[in-house]
C-alpha positions in Angstrom: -24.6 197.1 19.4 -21.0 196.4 20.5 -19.6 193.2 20.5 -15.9 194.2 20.4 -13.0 191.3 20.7 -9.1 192.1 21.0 -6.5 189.8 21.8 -4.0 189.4 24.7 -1.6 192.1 22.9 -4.2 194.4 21.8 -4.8 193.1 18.5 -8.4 192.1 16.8 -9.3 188.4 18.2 -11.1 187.8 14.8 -11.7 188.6 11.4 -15.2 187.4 11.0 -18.3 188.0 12.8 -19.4 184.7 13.9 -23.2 183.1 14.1 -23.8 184.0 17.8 -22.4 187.6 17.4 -25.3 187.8 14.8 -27.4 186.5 16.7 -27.2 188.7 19.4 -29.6 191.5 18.3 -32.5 189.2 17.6 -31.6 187.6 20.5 -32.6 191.1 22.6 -35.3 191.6 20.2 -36.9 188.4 21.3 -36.4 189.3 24.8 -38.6 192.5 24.2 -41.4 190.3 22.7 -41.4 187.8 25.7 -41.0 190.5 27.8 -44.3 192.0 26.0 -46.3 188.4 26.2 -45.4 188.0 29.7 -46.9 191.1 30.6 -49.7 190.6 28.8 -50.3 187.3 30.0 -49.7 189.2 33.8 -52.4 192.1 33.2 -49.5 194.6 34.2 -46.2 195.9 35.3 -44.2 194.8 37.4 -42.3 197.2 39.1 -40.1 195.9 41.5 -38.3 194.6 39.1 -37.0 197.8 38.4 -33.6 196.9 41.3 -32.6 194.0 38.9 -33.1 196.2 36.2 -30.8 198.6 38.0 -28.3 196.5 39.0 -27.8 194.3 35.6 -27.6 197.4 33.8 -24.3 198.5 36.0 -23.2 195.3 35.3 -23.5 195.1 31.9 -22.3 198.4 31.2 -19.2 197.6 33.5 -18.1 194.4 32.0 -18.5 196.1 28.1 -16.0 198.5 29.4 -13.6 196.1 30.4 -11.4 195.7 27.8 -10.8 199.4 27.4 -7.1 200.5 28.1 -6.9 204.3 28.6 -3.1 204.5 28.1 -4.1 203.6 24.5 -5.1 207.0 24.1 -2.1 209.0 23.7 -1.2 206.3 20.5 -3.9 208.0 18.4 -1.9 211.2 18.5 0.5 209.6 16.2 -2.7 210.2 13.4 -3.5 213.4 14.4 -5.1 214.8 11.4 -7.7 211.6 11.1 -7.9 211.2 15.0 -9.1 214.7 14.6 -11.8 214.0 11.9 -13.2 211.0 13.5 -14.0 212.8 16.9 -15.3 215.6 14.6 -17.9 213.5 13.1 -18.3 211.3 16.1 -18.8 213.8 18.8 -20.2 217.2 17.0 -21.9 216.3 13.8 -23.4 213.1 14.5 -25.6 214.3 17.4 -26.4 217.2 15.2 -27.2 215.1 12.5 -29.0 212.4 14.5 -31.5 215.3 15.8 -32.2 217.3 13.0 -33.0 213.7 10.9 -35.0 212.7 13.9 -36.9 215.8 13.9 -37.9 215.4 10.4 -38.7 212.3 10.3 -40.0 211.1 14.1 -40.9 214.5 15.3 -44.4 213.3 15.6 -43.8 210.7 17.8 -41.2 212.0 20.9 -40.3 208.7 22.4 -39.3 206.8 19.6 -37.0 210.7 18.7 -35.1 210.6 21.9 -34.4 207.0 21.9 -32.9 207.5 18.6 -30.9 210.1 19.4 -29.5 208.2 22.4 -28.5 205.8 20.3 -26.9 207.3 18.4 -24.8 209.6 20.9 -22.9 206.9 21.7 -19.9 205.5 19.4 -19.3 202.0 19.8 -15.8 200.8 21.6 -14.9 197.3 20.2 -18.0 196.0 17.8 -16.5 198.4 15.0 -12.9 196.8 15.0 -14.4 193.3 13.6 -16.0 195.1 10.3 -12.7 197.3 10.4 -10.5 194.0 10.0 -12.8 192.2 7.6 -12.5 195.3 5.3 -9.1 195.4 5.5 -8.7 198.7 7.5 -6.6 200.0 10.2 -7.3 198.2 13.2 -4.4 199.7 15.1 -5.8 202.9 14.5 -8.9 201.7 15.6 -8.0 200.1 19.3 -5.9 203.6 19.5 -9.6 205.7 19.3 -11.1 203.0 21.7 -10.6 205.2 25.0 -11.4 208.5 23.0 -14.9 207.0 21.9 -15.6 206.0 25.7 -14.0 209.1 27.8 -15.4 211.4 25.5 -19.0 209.7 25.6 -19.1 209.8 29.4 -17.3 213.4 29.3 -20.2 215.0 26.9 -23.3 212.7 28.1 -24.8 215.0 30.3 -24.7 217.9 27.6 -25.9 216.6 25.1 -28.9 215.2 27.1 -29.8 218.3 28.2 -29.4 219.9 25.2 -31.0 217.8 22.8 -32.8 215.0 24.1 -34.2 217.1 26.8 -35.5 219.2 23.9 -37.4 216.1 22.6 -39.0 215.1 26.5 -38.1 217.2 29.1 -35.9 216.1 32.2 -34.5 217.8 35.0 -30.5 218.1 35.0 -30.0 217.0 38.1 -31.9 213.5 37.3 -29.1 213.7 34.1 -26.1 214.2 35.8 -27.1 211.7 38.4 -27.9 209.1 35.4 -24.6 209.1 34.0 -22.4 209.4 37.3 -24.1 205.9 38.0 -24.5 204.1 34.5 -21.3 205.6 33.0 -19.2 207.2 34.9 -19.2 204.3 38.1 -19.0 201.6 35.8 -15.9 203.2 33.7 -14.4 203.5 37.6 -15.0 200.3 38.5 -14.2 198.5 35.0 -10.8 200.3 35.2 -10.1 198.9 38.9 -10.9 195.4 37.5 -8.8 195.6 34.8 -5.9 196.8 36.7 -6.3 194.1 39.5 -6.5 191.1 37.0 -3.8 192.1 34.5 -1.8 192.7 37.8 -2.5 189.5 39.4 -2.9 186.9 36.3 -1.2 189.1 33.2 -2.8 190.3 30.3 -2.9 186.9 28.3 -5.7 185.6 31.3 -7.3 189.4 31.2 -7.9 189.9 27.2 -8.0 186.0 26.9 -9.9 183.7 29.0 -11.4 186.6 31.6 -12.7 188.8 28.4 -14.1 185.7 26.5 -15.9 185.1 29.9 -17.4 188.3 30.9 -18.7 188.4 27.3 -20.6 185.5 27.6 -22.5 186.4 30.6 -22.9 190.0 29.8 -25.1 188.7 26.8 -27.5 186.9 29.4 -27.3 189.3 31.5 -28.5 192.2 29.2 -31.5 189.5 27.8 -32.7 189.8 31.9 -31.9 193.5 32.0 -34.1 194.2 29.0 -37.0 191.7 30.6 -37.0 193.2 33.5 -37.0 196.9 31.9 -40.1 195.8 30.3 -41.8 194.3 32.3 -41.6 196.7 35.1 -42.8 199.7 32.5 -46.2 200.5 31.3 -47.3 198.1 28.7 -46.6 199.1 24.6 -49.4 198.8 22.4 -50.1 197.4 19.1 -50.4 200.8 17.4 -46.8 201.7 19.3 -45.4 198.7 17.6 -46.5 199.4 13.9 -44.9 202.8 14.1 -41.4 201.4 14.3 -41.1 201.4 10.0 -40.5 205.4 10.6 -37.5 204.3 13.4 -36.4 201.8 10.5 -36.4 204.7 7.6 -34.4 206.7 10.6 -31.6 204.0 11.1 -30.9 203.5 7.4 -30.6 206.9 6.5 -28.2 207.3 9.6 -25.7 205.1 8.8 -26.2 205.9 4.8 -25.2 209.2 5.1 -22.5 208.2 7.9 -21.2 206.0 5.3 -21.0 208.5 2.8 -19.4 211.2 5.0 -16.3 209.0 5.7 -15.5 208.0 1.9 -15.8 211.9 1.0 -13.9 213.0 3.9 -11.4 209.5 3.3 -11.1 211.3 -0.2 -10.5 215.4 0.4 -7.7 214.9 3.0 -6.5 212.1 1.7 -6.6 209.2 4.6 -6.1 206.6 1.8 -8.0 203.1 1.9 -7.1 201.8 5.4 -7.7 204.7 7.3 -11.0 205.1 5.8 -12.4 202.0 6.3 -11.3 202.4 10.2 -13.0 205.8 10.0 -16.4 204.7 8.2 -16.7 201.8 11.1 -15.7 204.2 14.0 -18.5 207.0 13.0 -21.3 204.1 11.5 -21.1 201.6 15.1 -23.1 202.6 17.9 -22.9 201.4 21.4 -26.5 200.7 22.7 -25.6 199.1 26.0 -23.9 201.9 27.6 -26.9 204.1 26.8 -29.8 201.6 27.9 -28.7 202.7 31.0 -28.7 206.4 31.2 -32.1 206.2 29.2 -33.8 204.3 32.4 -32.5 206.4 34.8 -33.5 209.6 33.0 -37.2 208.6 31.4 -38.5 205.9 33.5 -41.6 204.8 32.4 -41.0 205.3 28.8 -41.0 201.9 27.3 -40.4 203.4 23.9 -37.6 204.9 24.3 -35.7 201.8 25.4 -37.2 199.8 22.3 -35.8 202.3 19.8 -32.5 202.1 21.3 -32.8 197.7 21.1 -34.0 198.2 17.7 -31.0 200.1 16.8 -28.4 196.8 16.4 -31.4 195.6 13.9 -30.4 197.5 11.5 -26.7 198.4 12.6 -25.8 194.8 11.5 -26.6 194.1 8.5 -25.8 197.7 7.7 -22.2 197.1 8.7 -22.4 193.6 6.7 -22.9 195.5 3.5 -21.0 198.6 4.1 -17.8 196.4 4.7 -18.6 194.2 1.5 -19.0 197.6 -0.5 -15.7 198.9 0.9 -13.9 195.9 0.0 -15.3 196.4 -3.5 -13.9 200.2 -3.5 -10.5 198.6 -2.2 -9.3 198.0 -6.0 -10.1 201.5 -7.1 -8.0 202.6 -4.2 -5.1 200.8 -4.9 -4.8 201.6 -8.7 -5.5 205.4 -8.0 -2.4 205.0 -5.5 -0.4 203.2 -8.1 
């Protein structure tokens, strides 16, 4: 889940990840299980609701991508050997990784696989920069890979649908193509458009300030409708669906482990010292669930699953991230007397 903040000058807004930010994913969690009683309580779907579930999810994706300045990402250049490393790992052997895990481990049950690939296709564009600041990493490296992470995402999307999510449940391209022009590519469009027109017309103080602060608000109330309406316009889950969700949990955890682990060994063979590791552990760990909720409607309606495992997924990310920044921070010493 992404939750990034920056400031008027492209800075992090905070150091600390406050109550509500943690709050967040339980908050969509206990959206699903209302979502679940209601229908219950209903004797069905509902599926009309499926236009607001539409229409939110543009929304939502649209405001997330906000805050994204593309002419950010020429500055990453200036780290080219780590810049290089991160969109390694990000873009070629995570969604490697993420299948081959997923096969082993939820090849039994398909929905719950592809959700968890789509989740984790998808770097995170801001959420990352808050555990990157409390661990004391690079955070101007950090808002330099923003645009990267989100181009790149909407750039290889399609391909890596097709490739290995339609592997897990098969889907036509064309229904691919079409889910990402309108739950990635529009929104990115349209954000950008935004952007420009406010900064223009009220500066960038108003636009990362008071306009940011705003949109972030209602894009959290607006995703707890989006993810109502998505389930209650799908075929009811059942019980024994539910009680499968301690594989998806082993899954996460040995995800962001391993992703973890990656970014101290390859911190440590080339050498990125403490900063830049930190920025490139939260960069590859933080995934961004809301741009993918998306894509995953369009592309396997009717597949309640596959949108819970991609919900569950900020579960787990947080206090993952919570405890991989307090272990950094413990590694920071070591760090500074093998520099010394």
């Amino acid at each position: 889940m992404c939750y990034g903040k920056r400031s008027a000058f492209g800075g992090a807004a905070t150091a600390q990840v406050s109550t509500k930010d943690k709050e967040k994913p339980f908050i969509l969690i206990g959206a699903v299980f209302l979502s679940v009683v209601i229908q219950r309580l209903t004797g069905g779907e509902i599926p009309e609701l499926s236009y607001v579930t539409e229409i939110g999810i543009f929304f939502v994706i649209m405001a997330f991508m906000l805050p994204v300045e593309i002419r950010d990402v020429a500055e990453a250049f200036r780290k080219t050997k780590p810049t290089a490393i991160a969109l390694f790992v990000n873009f070629i052997f995570i969604p490697a990784f993420a299948w081959t895990s997923g096969r082993l481990i939820l090849e039994k049950y398909p929905d719950f696989w592809a959700g968890a690939i789509l989740y984790t296709l998808t770097p995170c564009i801001g959420w990352y920069l808050i555990f990157t600041d409390i661990a004391r990493g690079n955070v101007a490296w950090g808002i330099a890979l923003l645009p990267w992470n989100i181009t790149l995402q909407v750039l290889l999307m399609p391909l890596y649908l097709y490739i290995l999510v339609g592997k897990v449940i098969p889907v036509e391209l064309a229904t691919l193509v079409r889910s990402v022009v309108l739950f990635l590519v529009a929104p990115f469009v349209l954000a950008y458009i935004v952007q420009r027109s406010v900064i223009r017309k009220k500066g960038r103080e108003y636009f990362f300030g008071r306009f940011t602060s705003a949109m972030g608000e209602v894009k959290l109330w607006a995703l707890v409708i989006v993810i109502m309406s998505v389930f209650l316009s799908q075929k009811p889950i059942h019980l024994e669906d539910v009680q499968k969700v301690g594989l998806l949990i082993v899954f996460l955890i040995i995800f962001f482990s391993v992703l973890f682990l990656l970014a101290l060994v390859l911190g440590k063979v080339f050498r990125l010292g403490y900063e830049d590791t930190v920025t490139m552990a939260f960069t590859t760990t933080a995934r961004n669930s809301e741009a993918v909720i998306g894509v995953a409607v369009a592309a396997f309606p009717g597949r309640p699953l596959v949108y819970l495992a991609i919900i569950l997924g900020p579960v787990v990310e947080l206090p993952m991230l919570l405890l991989l920044a307090r272990l950094l921070l413990g590694l920071r010493e070591r760090y500074a007397e093998r520099k010394g």
